[in-house]
N, C-alpha and C positions, 0 to 999 in steps of 0.2 A: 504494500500500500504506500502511494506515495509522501502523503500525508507522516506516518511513520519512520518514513527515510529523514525526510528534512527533520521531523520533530529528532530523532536520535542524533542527527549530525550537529544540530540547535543544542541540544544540550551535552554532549560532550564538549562542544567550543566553549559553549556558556560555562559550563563545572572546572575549565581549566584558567580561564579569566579571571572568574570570581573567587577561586584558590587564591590569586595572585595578586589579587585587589582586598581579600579578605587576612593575607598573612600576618598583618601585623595587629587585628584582633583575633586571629586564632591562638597567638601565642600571648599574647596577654590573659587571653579566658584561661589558657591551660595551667599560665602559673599563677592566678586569680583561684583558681579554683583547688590545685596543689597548696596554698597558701592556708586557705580555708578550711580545710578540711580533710579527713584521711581521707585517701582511697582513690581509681584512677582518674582518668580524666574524662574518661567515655563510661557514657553510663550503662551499667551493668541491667538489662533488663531482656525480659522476655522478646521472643524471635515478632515479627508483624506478615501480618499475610499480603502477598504483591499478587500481581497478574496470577489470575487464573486458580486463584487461593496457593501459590508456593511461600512458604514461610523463609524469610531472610533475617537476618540481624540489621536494624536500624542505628546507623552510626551518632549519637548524641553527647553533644560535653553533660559531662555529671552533674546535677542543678539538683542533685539532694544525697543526704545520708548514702552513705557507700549499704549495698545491699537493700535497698530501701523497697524494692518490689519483692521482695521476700519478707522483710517484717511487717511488712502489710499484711499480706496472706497466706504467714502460716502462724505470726504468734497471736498467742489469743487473748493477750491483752488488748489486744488491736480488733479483737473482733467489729465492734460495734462501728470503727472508724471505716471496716473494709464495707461492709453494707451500707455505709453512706457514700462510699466512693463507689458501689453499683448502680445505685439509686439514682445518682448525679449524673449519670452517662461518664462515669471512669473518670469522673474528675474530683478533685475534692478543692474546692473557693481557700481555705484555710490550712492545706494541706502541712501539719506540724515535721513532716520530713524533708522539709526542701530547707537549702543554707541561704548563706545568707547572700552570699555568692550567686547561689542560685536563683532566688529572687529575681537579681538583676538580669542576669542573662535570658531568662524564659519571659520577663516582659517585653524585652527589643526582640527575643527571638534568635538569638546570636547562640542558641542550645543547637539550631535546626543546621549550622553551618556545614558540622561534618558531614552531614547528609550526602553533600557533593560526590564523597566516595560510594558513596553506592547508588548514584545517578552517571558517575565512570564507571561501572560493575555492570550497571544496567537493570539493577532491580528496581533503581525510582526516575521519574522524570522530575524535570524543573519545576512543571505543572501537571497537578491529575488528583485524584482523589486522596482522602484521609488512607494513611496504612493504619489498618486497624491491630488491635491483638485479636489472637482468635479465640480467647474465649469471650472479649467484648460483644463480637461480632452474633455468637452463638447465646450468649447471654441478651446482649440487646433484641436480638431478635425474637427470642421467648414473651418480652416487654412489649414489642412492637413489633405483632407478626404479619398486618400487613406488611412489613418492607422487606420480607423474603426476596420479590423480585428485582427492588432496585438495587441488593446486594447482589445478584447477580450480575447486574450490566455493571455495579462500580468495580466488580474483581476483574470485567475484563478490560481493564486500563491497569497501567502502570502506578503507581502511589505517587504522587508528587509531594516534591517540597513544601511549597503552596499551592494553592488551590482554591475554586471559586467561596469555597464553607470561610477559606481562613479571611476573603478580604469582606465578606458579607458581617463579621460578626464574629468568627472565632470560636473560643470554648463558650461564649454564650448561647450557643444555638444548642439544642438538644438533637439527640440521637435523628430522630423520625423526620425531621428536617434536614438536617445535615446529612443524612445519605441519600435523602433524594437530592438536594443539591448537588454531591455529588455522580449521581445515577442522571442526571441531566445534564453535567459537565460531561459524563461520560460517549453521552449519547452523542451531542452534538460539536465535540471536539474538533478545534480547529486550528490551526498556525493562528489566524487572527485572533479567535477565543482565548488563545493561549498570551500573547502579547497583551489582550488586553487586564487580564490576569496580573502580569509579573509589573505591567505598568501600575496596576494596583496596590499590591504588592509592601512599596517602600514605605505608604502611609498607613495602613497598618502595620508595618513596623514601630515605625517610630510612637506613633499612636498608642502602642502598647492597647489599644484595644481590644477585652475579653483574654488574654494572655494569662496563663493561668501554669 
């Protein structure tokens, strides 16, 4: 498809640029964040499902407690915290495991940079839908069983970076929304859809709007 061709060739130019543009806050966050706090610099979390439901590891600077998707849920002190972070659509507004480090980097967004390496890999694009976890995926959809089918047209696209959910609203949008969103990114994807997207893009950054 040719559509495909250009969008892959688009984003490897785009992911070695913005490497190159982005190096001197990459190594800032990295010793911002070694500074802050034990543990590495990529966050240690569960695989996200890409194209066609295949599970990848998502590349992210660490923006909380080292191990921190594990003592969410498995210790049971934590129980009541983790059924509010289901409840929420996987997010939690006050989440007590993020630093302080972190904080800052997940409101500009500056968590999502590494990403770039696995839009060189080729599991995500620049722009396309939320990667989800798959038990969110399976869990949300228990919640909201109409959107069985729009989960199917968002698996088959690539995960992006950003994407139309994150310049609409972000982590304020709920589940049943946000994957049609995305299921309608999916649908009508375009070079142009996609530009108009990443042109979007830097004001939600900075905006830190809904960033959670």
């Amino acid at each position: 498809m040719f559509y495909d061709i250009i969008k892959r060739a688009l984003d490897i130019f785009s992911s070695i640029i913005l490497i190159i543009i982005f190096l001197p806050v990459i190594i800032l966050s990295i010793i911002a964040i070694k500074l802050d706090s034990r543990g590495p610099f990529f966050a240690d979390t569960p695989k996200r499902v890409g194209r066609y439901g295949k599970l990848f590891r998502m590349y992210k600077f660490r923006s909380m407690v080292q191990n921190a998707h594990s003592m969410l849920t498995n210790s049971p002190e934590n129980s009541r915290l983790y059924e509010e972070y289901k409840k929420s659509g996987y997010k939690l507004r006050n989440d007590p495991r993020i630093t302080k480090v972190g904080r800052t980097i997940r409101k500009y967004s500056l968590d999502e940079i590494p990403q770039f390496i696995n839009v060189l890999k080729g599991e995500m694009s620049l722009v396309g839908p939320r990667a989800y976890y798959a038990d969110e995926l399976r869990d949300q959809q228990k919640k909201y069983p109409y959107t069985k089918e729009a989960v199917k047209i968002v698996l088959s696209a690539k995960p992006g970076i950003t994407g139309i959910w994150q310049v609409s609203g972000r982590s304020e949008i709920n589940f049943d929304k946000r994957i049609q969103l995305d299921a309608n990114y999916a649908s009508k994807r375009s070079v142009f859809f996609d530009l108009y997207i990443i042109l979007k893009t830097p004001l939600a950054m900075l905006s830190g709007k809904g960033a959670m």
